[in-house]
C-alpha positions as CSV (number, residue, x, y, z in Angstrom):
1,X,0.0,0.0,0.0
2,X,1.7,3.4,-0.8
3,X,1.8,6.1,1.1
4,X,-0.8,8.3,-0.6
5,X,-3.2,5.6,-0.3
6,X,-2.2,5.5,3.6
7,X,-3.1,9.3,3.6
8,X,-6.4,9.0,2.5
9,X,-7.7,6.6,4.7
10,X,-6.1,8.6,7.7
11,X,-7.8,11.8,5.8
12,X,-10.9,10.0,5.7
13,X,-11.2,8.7,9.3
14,X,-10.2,11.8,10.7
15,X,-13.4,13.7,8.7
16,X,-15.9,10.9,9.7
17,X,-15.0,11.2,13.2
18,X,-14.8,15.2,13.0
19,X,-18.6,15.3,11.4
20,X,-20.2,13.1,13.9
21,X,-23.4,12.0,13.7
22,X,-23.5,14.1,9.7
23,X,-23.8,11.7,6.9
24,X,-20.9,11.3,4.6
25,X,-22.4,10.7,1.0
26,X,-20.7,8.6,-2.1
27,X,-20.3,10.5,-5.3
28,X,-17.5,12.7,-6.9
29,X,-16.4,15.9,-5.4
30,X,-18.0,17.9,-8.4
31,X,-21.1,16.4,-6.2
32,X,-20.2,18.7,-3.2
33,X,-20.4,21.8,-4.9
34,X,-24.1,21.2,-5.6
35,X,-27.2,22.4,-3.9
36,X,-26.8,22.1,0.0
37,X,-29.1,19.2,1.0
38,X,-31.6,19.8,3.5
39,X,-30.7,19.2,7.3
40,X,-32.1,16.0,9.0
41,X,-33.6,15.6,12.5
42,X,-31.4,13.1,14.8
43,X,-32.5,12.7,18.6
44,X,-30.5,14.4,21.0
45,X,-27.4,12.6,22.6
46,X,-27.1,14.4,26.0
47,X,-29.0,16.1,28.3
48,X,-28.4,17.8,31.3
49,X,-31.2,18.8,34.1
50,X,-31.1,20.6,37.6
51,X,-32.9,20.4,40.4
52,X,-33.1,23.1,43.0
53,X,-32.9,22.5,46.7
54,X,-37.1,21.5,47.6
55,X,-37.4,23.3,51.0
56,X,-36.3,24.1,54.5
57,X,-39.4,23.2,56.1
58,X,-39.7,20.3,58.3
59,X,-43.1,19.3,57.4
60,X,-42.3,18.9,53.9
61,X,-42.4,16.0,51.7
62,X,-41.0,16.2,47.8
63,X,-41.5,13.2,45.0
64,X,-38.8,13.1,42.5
65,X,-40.8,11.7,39.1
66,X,-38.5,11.1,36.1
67,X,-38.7,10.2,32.3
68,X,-38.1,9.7,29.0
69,X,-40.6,8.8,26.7
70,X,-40.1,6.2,24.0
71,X,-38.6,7.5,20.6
72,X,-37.9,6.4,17.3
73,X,-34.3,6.2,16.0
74,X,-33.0,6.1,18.8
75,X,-30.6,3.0,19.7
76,X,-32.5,0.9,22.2
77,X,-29.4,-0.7,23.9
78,X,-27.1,2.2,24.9
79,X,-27.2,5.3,27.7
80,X,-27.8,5.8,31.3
81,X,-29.9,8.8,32.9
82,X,-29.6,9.8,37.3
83,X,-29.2,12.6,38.7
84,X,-26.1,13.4,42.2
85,X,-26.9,15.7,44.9
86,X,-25.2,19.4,44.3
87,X,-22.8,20.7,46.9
88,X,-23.9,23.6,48.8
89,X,-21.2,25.8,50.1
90,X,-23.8,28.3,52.1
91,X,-25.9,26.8,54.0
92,X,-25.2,28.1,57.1
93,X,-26.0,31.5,55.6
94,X,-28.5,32.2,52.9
95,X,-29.2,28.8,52.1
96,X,-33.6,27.9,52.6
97,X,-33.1,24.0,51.8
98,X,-31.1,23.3,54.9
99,X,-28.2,21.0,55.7
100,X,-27.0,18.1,54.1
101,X,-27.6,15.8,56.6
102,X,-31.5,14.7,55.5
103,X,-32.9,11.5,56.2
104,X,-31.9,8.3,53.8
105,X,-36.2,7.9,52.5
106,X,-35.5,6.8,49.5
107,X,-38.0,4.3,47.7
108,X,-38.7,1.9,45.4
109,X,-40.4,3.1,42.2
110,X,-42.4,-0.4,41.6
111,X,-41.7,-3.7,40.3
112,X,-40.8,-1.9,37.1
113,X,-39.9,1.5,37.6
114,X,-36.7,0.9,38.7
115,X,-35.2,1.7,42.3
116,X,-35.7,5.3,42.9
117,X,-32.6,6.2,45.2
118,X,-31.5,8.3,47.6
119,X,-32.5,12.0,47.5
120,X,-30.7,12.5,50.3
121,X,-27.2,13.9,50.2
122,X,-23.9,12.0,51.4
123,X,-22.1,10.3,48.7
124,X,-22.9,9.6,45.1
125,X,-25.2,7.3,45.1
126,X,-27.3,8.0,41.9
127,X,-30.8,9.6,42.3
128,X,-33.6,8.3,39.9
129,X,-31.1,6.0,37.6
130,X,-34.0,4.7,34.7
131,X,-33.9,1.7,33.2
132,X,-36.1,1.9,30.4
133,X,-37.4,4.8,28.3
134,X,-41.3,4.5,28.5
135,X,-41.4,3.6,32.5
136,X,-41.1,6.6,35.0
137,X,-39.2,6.0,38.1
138,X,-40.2,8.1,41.1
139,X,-38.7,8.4,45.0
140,X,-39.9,10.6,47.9
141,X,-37.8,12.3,50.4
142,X,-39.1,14.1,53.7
143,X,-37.2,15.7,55.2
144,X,-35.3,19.8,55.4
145,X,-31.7,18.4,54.4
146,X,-32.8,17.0,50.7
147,X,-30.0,18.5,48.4
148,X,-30.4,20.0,44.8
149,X,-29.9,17.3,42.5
150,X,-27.4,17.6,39.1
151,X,-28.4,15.0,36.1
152,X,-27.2,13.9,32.9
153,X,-29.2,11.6,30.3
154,X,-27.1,10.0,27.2
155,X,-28.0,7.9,24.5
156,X,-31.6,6.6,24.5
157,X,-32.2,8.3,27.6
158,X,-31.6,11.7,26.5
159,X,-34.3,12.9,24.1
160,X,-37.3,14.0,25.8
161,X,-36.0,13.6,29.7
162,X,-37.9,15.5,32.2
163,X,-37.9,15.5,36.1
164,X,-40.5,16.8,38.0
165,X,-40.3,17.9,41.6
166,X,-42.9,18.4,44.0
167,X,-42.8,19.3,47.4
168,X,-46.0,19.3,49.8
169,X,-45.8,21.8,52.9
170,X,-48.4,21.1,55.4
171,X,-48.0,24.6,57.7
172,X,-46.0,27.7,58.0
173,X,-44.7,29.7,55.9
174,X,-44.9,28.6,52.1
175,X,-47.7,26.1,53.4
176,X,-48.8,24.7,50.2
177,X,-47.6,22.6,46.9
178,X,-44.4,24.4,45.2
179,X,-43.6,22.3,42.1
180,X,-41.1,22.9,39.6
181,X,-39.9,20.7,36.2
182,X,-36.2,20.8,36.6
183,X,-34.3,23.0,34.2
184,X,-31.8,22.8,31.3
185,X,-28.5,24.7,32.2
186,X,-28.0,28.3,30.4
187,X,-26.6,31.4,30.6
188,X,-29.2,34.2,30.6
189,X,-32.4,33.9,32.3
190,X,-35.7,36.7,33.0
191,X,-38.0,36.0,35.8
192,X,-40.5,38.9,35.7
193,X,-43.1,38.3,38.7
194,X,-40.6,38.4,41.6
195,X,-41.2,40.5,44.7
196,X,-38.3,41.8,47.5
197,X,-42.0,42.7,49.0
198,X,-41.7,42.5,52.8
199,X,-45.2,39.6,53.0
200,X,-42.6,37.7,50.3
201,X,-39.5,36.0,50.5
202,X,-38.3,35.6,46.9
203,X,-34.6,33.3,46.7
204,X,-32.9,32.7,43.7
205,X,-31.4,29.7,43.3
206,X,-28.4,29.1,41.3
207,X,-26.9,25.7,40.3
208,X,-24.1,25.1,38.5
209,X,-23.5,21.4,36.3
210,X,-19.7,21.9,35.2
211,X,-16.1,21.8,36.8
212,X,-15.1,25.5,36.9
213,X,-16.9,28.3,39.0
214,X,-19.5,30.1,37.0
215,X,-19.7,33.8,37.9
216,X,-23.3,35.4,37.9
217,X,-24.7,38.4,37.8
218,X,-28.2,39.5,39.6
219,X,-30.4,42.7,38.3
220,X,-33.8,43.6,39.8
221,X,-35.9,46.3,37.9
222,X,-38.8,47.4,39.5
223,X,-41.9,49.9,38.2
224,X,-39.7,52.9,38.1
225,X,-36.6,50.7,36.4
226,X,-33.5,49.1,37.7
227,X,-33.6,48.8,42.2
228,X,-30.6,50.2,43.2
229,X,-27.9,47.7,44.5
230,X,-27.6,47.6,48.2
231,X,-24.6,44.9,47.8
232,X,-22.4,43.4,45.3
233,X,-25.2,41.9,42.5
234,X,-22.4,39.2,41.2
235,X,-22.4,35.9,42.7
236,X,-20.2,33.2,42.5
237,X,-21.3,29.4,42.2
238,X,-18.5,27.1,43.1
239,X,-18.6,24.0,40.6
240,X,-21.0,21.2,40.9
241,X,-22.8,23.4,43.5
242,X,-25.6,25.3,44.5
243,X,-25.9,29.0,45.6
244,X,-29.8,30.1,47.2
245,X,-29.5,34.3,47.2
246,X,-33.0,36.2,49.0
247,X,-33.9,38.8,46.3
248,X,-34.7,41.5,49.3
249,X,-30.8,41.0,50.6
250,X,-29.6,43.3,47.1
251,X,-31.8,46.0,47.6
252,X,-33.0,48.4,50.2
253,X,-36.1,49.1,47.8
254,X,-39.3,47.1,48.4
255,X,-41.1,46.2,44.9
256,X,-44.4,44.1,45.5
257,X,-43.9,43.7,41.5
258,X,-40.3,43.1,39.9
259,X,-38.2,41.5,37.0
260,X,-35.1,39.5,37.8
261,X,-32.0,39.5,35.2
262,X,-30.1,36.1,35.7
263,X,-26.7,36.3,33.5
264,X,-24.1,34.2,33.4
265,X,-20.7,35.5,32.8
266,X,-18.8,32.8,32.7
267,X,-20.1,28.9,32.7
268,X,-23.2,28.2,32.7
269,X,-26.2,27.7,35.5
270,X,-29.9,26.8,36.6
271,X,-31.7,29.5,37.4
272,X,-35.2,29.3,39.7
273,X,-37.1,31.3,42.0
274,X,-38.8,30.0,45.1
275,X,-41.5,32.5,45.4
276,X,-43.2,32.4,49.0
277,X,-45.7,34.2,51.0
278,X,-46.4,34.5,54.3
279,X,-50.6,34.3,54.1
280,X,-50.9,33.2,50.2
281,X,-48.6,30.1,50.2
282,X,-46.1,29.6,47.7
283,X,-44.5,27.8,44.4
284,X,-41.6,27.7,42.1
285,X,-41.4,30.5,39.6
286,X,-39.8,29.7,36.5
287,X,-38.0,32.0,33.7
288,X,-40.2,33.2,31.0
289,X,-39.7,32.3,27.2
290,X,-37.2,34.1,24.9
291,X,-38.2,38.0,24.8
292,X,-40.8,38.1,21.8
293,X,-43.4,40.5,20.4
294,X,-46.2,37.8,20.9
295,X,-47.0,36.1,24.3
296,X,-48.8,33.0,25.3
297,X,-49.7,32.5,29.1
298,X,-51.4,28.6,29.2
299,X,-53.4,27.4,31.6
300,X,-54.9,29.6,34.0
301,X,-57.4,27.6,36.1
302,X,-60.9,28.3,35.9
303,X,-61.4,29.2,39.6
304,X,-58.8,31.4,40.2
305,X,-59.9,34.0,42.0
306,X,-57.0,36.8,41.3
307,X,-54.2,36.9,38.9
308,X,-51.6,39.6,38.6
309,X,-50.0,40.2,35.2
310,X,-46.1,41.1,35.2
311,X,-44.4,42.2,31.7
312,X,-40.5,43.5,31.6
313,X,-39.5,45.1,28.3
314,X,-35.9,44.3,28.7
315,X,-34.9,46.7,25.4
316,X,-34.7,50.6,24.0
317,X,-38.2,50.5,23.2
318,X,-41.6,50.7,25.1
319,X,-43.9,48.4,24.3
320,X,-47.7,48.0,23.4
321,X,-49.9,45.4,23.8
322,X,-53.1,43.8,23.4
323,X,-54.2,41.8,26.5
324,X,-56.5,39.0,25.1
325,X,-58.1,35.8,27.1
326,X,-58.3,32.9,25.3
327,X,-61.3,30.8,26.6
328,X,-62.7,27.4,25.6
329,X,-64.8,28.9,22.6
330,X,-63.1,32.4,21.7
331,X,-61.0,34.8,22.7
332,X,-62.2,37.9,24.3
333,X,-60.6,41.8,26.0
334,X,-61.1,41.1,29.5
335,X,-62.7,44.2,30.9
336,X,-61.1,47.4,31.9
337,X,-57.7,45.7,30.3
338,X,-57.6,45.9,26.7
339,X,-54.5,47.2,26.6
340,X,-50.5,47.4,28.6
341,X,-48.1,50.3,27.8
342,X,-44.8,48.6,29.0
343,X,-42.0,51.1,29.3
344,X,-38.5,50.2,28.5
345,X,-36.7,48.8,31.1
346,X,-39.7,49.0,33.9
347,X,-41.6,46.3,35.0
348,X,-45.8,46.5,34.3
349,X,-47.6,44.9,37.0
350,X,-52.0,45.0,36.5
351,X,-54.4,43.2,38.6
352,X,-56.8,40.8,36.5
353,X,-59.1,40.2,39.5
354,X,-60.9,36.7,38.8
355,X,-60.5,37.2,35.0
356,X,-61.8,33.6,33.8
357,X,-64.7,33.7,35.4
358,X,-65.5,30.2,35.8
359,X,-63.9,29.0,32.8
360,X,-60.2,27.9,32.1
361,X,-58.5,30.1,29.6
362,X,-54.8,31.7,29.1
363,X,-53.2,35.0,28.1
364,X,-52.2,36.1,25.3
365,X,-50.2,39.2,24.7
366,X,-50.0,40.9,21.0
367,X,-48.5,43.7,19.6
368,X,-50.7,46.7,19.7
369,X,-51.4,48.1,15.7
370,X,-49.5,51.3,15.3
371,X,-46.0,52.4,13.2
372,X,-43.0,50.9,13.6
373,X,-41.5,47.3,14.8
374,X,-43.1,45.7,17.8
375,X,-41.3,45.2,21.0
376,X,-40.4,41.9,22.6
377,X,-41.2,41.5,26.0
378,X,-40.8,38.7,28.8
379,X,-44.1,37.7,30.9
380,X,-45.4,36.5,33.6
381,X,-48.8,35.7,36.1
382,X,-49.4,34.8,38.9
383,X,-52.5,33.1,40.3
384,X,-54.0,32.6,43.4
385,X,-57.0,30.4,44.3
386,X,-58.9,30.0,47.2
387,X,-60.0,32.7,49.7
388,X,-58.3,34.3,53.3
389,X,-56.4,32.5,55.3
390,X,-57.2,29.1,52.8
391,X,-55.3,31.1,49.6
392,X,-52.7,29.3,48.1
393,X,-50.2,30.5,44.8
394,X,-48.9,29.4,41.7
395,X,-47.0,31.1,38.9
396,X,-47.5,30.6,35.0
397,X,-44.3,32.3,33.0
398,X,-44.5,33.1,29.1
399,X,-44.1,30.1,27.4
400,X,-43.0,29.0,24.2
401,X,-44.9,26.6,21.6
402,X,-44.3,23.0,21.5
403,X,-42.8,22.5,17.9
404,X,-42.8,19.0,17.6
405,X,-43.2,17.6,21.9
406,X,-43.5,18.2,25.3
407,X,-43.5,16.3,28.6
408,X,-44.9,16.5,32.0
409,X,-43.7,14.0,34.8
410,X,-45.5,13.6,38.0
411,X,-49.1,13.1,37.0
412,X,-51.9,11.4,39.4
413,X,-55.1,9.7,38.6
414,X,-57.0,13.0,40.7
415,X,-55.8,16.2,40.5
416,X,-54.5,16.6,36.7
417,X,-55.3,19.3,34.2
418,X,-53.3,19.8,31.0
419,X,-54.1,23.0,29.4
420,X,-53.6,23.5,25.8
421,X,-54.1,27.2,23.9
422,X,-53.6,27.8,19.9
423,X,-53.4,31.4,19.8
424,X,-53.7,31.7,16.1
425,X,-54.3,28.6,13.7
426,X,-56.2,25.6,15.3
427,X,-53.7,22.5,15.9
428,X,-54.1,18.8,16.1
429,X,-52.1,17.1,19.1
430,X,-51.7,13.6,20.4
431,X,-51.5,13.5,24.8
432,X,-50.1,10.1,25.6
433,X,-50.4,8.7,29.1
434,X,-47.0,6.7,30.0
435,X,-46.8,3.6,31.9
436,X,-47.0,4.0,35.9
437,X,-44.4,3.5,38.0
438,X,-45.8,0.7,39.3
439,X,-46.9,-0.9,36.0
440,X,-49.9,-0.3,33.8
441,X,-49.7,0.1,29.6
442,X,-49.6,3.2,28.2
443,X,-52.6,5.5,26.8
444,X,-53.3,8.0,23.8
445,X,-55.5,10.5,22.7
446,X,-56.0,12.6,20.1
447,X,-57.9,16.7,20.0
448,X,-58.1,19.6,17.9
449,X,-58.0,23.1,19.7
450,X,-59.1,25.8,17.6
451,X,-57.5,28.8,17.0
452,X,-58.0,31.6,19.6
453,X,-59.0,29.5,21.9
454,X,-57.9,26.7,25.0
455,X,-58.7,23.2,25.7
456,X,-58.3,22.3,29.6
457,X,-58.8,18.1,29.5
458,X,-58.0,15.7,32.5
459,X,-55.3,14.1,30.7
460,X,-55.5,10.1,29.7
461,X,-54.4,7.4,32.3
462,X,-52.4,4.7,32.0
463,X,-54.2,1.2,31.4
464,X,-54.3,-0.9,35.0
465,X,-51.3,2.0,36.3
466,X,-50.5,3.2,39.4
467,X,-48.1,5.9,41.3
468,X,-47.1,8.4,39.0
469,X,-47.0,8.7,35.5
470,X,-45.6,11.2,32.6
471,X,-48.1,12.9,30.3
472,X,-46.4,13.8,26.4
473,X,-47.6,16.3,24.5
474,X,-46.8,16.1,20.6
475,X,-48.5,18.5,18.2
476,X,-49.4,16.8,15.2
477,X,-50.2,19.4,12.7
478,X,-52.0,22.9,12.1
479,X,-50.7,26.2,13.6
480,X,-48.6,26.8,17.3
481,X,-49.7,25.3,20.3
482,X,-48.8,26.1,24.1
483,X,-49.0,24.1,26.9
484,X,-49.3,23.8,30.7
485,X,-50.1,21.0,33.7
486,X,-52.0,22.1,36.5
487,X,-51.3,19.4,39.6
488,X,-54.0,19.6,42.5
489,X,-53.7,18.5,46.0
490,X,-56.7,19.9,48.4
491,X,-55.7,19.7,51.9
492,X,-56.9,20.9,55.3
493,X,-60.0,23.3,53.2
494,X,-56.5,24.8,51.3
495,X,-56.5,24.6,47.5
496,X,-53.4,23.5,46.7
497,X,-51.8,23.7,43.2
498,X,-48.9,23.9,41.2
499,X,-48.6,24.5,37.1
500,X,-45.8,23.8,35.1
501,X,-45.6,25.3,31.8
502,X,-44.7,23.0,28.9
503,X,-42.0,24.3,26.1
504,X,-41.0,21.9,23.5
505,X,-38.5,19.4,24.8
506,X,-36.2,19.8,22.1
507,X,-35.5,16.0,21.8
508,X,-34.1,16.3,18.3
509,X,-31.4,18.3,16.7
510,X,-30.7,19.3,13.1
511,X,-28.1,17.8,11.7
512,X,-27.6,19.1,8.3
513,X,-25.9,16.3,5.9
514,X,-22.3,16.3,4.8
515,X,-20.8,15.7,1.0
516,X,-17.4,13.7,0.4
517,X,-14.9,16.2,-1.1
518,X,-12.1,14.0,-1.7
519,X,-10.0,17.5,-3.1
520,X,-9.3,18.0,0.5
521,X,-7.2,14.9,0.2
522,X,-4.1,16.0,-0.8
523,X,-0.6,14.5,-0.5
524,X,2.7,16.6,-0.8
């Protein structure tokens, strides 16, 4: 064999191991100069999730649910998905999830869902390791000291993964249900709907996945703009750790309504708020979707009995907007609130009062007609249900559309209501109703929501299932669709709730495909 020969096939291997999963295709290289071909879709082949610390409280109990729902393409045999408890260098300071020392409750998920783990901190034993995608494993921890939790999913366990977590509070302050879906890392997050209030106790949490320190900076911007700093608004999260900050601890100015700028300097973090008050309960608030001119709000229940809209408008521009309610046959102006002038850099708070009126329905947020380009903004609501001293809180952030699917863990056989809006076009989706954790088969259905309007459904159960199950969301055809899962628990006369908004999953990736061009093969 001679040695240009030898070069090629080096050549070669080096450029099929540099494109990856991209396709090298036979032909010529006059082949590569033609027409690009179009990208494909190949499923995802890591994932990364984090879980913030649950709570400090004593009388609290969380349920870890987690999942990945079955795909095709995806190689059955391969991959591994768990999640290791984050380190958390302050909590002897400003840390609300207590110590590390919680009590080992870990349980089994059900003949087939798998051992669930230890939530508990104090080593590395795996949390929620799956064994199958298509089966959710779930574990409960109860107790102050349970950790913030760090996952990774690879191979056939990585498209579509979701973990829910949901912590019960039976008295004191943030008495209620405070669930969150934990969160892709990233680098720049807005959480309009905050408070440094003195009847709220707002705390950031920040977690950082990687091996380096990820320094982060904190902005609050209240009705009359940014809060002045009372202290030093960058923060630093060690690596593989966890940092809880109290919003009202950076500013001597008290905001019932506020923004929140996460930004990550360097590395990359989780970013959630733990929103709680002292008579209304509490619940996880989540950042909003991408600034955009158009808004959609899913899922607000139909007996709320007040709801506060937020809106940042984190550019040079005010903004304008038409405030429409999407209801389960049209979408109407509630009253008194057609419109919201958001000025730049300001945060818009407006009270909605018991806008639904008996009937589910969402936001939706438009530009106003007039000259120019519209403004993107960042959203928020939050929604109380209930009445006095039996109030309880939940948050709903702008969320985007679910392009191709959606999942939401932690589902029970009472309690469940998937909300689905199509603010423009109607839309055909499929809701499929995984496997149990302790067994069953799984269920689908199929609706059409018409445009301008929202569908709230108890979702499908699982054949002969029981313990907790994932609900999937994939839209099937026709024009954007938004989505959220409303999870009651009634206790003690108090309404307890908590809704998780559903963006697309973003199980697959385009991967566009590669030509051979055999000219880069030369040999001097």
């Amino acid at each position: 064999m001679n040695r240009t020969t030898l070069s090629l096939i080096g050549a070669a291997t080096a450029l099929a191991a540099v494109t990856g999963v991209a396709a090298l295709t036979g032909g010529s290289s006059d082949d590569a100069d033609a027409s690009t071909k179009a990208a494909t879709r190949l499923p995802v082949q890591r994932s990364t999730l984090l879980c913030p610390t649950p709570s400090s409280s004593d009388v609290s109990d969380t349920t870890y649910t987690a999942y990945t729902p079955k795909r095709d393409g995806v190689d059955a045999k391969d991959g591994a998905a768990e999640l290791l408890p984050a380190q958390n260098p302050a909590d002897e300071t400003t840390d609300p999830g207590g110590d590390d020392g919680g009590k080992d409750d870990g349980k089994d998920g059900g003949k087939d869902g798998g051992k669930g783990g230890q939530a508990a901190s104090g080593g590395d034993k795996p949390v929620l390791p799956l064994k199958e995608p298509g089966k959710p494993v779930t574990t409960e921890e109860s107790s102050a000291g349970a950790p913030a939790l760090i996952g990774t999913a690879d191979g056939r366990f990585a498209p579509g993964w979701t973990v829910q977590q949901t912590t019960t509070i039976d008295a004191g302050s943030g008495r209620g249900l405070l669930g969150t879906a934990c969160t892709a890392p990233d680098t720049d997050f807005w959480l309009p709907g905050v408070s440094t209030d003195r009847n709220r106790q707002d705390f950031v949490h920040l977690t950082n996945p990687d091996d380096a320190a990820a320094e982060v900076d904190l902005k609050l911007y209240g009705p009359s703009g940014r809060l002045k700093p009372s202290t030093d608004e960058a923060i630093t999260v060690p690596p593989r750790s966890t940092v809880p900050v109290l919003l009202s601890t950076l500013t001597d100015q008290r905001a019932a309504a506020a923004s929140l700028h996460v930004t990550a300097r360097t590395g990359r973090i989780g970013a959630a708020v733990q929103a709680v008050d002292q008579k209304a309960g509490g619940d996880w608030l989540p950042a909003s979707a991408v600034p955009s001119t158009s808004v959609a709000i899913p899922g607000i229940p139909k007996d709320v009995t007040s709801a506060r809209l937020v809106v940042f408008a984190p550019g040079s521009d005010d903004a304008d907007l038409k405030v429409r309610l999407a209801g389960p046959n049209n979408a109407i102006t509630p009253a008194g609130h057609e419109s919201l002038h958001v000025k730049s850099g300001m945060t818009a708070a407006i009270d909605l009062g018991d806008v639904t009126k008996g009937e589910p329905g969402s936001l939706l947020l438009t530009p106003e007609g007039g000259e120019g380009p519209a403004t993107p903004v960042v959203a928020a609501l939050q929604v109380t249900r209930g009445k006095g001293s039996d109030q309880e809180t939940a948050f709903i952030p702008a969320t985007a559309a679910i392009e191709r699917s959606a999942t939401a863990a932690d589902n029970r056989t009472k309690g469940s209501t998937l909300s689905l809006v199509a603010p423009r076009a109607s839309a055909k989706v499929r809701v499929t109703a995984s496997a149990g954790a302790g067994g069953g088969s799984p269920v689908s259905k199929t609706y059409e929501v018409k445009g301008g309007t929202t569908k709230a459904l108890e979702p499908p159960h699982p054949t002969s299932g029981k313990g907790p199950y994932a609900v999937t969301v994939e839209r099937l055809s026709g024009g954007p669709v938004h989505a959220s899962r409303m999870l009651a628990l009634s206790e003690g006369g108090v309404p307890m709730f908590t809704i998780q908004s559903l963006p697309d999953d973003r199980g697959t990736v385009a991967v566009p495909e590669a030509g051979q061009d055999l000219s880069l093969l030369n040999d001097d």
